[in-house]
C-alpha positions in Angstrom: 2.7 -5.6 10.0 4.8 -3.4 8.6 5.2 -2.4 4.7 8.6 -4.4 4.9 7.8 -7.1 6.9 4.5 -7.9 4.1 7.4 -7.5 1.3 9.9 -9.7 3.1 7.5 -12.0 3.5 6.1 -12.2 0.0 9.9 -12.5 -0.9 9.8 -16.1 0.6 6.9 -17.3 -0.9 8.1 -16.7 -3.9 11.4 -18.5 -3.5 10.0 -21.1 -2.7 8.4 -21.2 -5.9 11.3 -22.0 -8.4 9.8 -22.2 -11.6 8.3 -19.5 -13.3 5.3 -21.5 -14.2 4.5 -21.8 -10.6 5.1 -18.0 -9.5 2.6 -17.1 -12.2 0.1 -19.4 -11.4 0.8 -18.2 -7.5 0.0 -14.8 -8.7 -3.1 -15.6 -10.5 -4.3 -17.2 -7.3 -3.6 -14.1 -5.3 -6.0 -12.2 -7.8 -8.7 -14.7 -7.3 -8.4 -13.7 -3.2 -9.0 -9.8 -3.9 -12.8 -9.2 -2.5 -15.0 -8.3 -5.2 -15.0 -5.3 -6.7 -17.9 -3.2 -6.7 -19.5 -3.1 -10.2 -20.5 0.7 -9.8 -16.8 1.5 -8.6 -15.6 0.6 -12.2 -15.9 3.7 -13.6 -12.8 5.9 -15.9 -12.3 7.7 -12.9 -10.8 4.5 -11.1 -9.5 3.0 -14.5 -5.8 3.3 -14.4 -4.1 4.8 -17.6 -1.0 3.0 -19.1 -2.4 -0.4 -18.9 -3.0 -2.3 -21.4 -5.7 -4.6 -19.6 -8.7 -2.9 -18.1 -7.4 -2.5 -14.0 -9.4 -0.5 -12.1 -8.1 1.2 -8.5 -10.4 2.9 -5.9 -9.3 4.4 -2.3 -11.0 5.2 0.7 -10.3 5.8 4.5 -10.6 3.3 7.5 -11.9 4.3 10.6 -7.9 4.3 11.8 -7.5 7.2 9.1 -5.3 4.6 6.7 -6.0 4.1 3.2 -8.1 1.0 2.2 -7.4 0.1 -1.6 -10.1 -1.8 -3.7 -8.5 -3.4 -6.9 -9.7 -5.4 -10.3 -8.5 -6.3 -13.6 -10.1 -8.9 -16.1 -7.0 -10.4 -16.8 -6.0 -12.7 -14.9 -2.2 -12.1 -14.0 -2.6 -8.3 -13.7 -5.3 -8.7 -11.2 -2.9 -11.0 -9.5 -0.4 -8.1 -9.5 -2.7 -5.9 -8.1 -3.1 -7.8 -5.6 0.2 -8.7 -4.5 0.7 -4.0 -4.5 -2.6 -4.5 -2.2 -1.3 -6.9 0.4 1.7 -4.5 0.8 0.2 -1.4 0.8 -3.3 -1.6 2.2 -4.2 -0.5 5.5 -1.2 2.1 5.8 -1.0 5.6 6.3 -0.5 8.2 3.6 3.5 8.8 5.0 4.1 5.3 4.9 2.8 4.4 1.5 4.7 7.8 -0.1 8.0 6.6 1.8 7.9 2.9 0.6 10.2 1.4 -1.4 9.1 -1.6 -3.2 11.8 -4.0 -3.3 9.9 -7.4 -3.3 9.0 -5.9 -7.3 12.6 -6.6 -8.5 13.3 -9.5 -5.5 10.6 -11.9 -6.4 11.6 -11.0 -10.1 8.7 -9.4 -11.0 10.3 -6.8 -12.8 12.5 -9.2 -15.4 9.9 -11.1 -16.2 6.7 -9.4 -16.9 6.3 -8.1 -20.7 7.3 -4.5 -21.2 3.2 -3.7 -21.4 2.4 -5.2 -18.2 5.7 -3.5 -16.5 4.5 -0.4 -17.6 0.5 -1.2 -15.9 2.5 -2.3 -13.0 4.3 1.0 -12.7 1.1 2.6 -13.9 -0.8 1.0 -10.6 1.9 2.2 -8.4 1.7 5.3 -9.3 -2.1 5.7 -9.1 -2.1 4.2 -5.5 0.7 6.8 -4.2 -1.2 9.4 -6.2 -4.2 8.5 -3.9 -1.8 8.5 -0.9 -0.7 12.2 -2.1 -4.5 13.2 -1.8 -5.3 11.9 0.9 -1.9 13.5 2.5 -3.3 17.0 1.1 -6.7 16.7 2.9 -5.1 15.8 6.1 -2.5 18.7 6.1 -6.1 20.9 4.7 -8.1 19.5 7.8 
């Protein structure tokens, strides 16, 4: 599946979900699904900066060459969010994750209605896994 075809999809679940009771709840679920992280991977090299919650973000390459993200948080909603910026992103290639736009952010409503500390770890996340999609670019072109 395609970058957009995950975000259009994740676009309606959430309108199906009304209330924003329910969407966060439905976002605290999707943290629960992310695989567990690895205890040794949460390390200030993976923690991402600009967050106030502890959300750690690690990379690596599938056998395909596309990026494989690992994510965690211990709180609850962020690693929910986290999750929702893995289900779009993982499994791409480098290109694909730099050209994105991510419109299901301000479509599902994310955006409006996260405080202005989590907006900025969301933003801060984002930028760490395109960071890692820069690197990962650099090597290729290097290799």
């Amino acid at each position: 599946m395609t970058i957009n075809q995950t975000q259009d999809e994740i676009v309606e679940e959430f309108a199906e979900l009304t209330d924003w009771m329910d969407r966060y709840a439905y976002i605290i679920d999707l943290g629960n699904t992310l695989p567990e992280y690895p205890e040794a991977d949460k390390t200030p090299q993976h923690l991402i900066e600009g967050c106030q919650s502890r959300v750690w973000i690690n990379a690596s390459r599938s056998a395909e060459g596309n990026i494989i993200f690992e994510a965690d948080s211990d709180a609850m909603i962020v690693k929910g969010i986290a999750s929702l910026l893995l289900k779009v992103l993982n499994d791409h290639t480098p290109d694909e994750i730099l050209d994105a736009d991510l419109y299901f952010i301000d479509k599902i409503g994310l955006s409006t209605h996260l405080s202005p500390t989590r907006s900025n770890g969301l933003l801060a996340m984002v930028k760490q896994i395109k960071n890692y999609a820069r690197a990962f670019k650099v090597l290729d072109s290097a290799g």
